[in-house]
N, C-alpha and C positions, 0 to 999 in steps of 0.2 A: 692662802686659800685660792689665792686670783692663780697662781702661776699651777696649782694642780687642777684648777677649774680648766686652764688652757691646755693644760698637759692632754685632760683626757676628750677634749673636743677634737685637739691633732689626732690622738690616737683614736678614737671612734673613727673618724672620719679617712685615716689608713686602714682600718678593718675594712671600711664600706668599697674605697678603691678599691684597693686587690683584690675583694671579693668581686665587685665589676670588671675589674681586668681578666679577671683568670676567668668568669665567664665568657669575656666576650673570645679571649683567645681558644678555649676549645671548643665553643660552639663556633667558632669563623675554621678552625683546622678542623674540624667533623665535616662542616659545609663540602670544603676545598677535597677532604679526600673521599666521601661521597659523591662530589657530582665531577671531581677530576681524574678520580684514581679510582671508582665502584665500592672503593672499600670504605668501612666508617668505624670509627671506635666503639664499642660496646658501653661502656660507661660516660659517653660523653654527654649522652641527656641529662642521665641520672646527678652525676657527678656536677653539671649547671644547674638544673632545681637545688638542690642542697645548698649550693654555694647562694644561689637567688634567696631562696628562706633567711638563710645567714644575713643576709645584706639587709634583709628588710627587717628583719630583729635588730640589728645591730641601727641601725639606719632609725627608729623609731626617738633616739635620745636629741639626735639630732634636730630632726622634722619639730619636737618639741619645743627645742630652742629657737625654732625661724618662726615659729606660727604658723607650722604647717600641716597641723596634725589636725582631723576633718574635726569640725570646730562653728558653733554658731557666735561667733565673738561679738558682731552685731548688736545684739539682743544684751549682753551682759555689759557691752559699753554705751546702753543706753541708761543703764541702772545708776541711782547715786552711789558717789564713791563707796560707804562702808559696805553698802549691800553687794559689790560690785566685788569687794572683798571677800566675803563671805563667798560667794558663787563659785569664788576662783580658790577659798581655802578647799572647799568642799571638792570641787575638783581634782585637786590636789590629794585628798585622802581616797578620795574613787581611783584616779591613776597609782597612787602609790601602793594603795591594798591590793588593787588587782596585780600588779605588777607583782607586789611579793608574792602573791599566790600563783606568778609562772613560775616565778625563781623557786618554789617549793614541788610546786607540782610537774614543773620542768626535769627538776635534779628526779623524783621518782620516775620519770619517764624514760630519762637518761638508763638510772638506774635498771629499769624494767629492760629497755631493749639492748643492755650493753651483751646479751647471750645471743645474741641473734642476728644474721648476718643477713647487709642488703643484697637485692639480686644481683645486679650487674656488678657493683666493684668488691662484691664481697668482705666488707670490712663491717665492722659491730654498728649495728642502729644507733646505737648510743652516742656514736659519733656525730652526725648527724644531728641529731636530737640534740644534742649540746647546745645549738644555736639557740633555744627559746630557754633556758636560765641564763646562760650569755649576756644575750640580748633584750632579756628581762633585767638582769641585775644593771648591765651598762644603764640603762633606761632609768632604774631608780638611782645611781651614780648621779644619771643629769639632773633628774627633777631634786635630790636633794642641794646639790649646786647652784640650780637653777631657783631655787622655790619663792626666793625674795622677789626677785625679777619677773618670775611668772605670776604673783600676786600685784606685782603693779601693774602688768599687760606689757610690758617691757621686753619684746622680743628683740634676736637680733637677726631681722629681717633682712636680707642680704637683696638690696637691688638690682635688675636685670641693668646689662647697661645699656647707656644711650641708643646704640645701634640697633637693639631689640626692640627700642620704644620706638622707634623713628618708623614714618609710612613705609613700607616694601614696597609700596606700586607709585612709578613715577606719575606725577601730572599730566595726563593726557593734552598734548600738542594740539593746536587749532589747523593742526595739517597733518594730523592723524591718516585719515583716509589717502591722502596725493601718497603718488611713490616718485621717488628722486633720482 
């Protein structure tokens, strides 16, 4: 279970890159041939929203896993333990109900718009739309994975490191004002 629980956090987390890479490269070559060459790609907004949606669907399993999904945790780890359990089972049936009812209402949406093409890259809505069962089902993937751990408050919190903690502004000098 450990080695498919890690399997699919790599793979979530390659979803998430490529889908930030391939935004950032045709929105930075849209930029370049827009204000270097006048000319711009037709589809390159369009085709970056879709891929952004994508990532933040996809992107949702994860954020669950760090504790970073918006969250009054405070409050619930002021509770005694069993209660504290409780809060977080219940939680746990509000995200996973809701979540199956993307993955259900997502696939009829798929469904509905796979007859009908987007404006600029002209390929079926449904494509598109694919990202919210996607990334609804990845998301119930984690939280089933995840469920024990997320009932103890057991995230795994990924530290900034040192250098992001440390002052950015040096110590001002007792000879700040003289010039040298």
């Amino acid at each position: 279970m450990a080695r498919l629980d890690a399997f699919l956090v790599q793979f979530n987390r390659l979803l998430v890159a490529l889908a930030l890479a391939a935004i950032f490269v045709i929105v930075f070559t849209n930029v370049v041939l827009r204000y270097g060459f006048a000319s711009s790609l037709a589809w390159a907004e369009e085709t970056a929203r879709f891929l952004m949606v994508f990532g933040a669907f996809a992107g949702a399993g994860l954020a669950l896993r760090q504790g970073s999904l918006v969250a009054i945790e405070v409050l619930v780890d002021l509770l005694p333990r069993p209660l504290r359990w409780l809060v977080r089972a219940g939680g746990l049936a509000v995200m996973g109900g809701f979540m199956a009812l993307l993955v259900w209402y997502g696939a009829a949406f798929v469904d509905f718009g796979w007859n009908k093409e987007t404006m600029a890259t002209q390929i079926s809505r449904g494509i598109p739309y694919l990202a919210i069962p996607i990334g609804a089902g990845l998301f119930l993937c984690h939280l089933l994975l995840f469920a024990g751990r997320y009932l103890r408050g057991d995230f795994e919190r990924s530290d900034p490191p040192d250098e992001l903690l440390a002052d950015p502004l040096p110590e001002p000098s007792s000879n700040a004002g003289e010039r040298g």
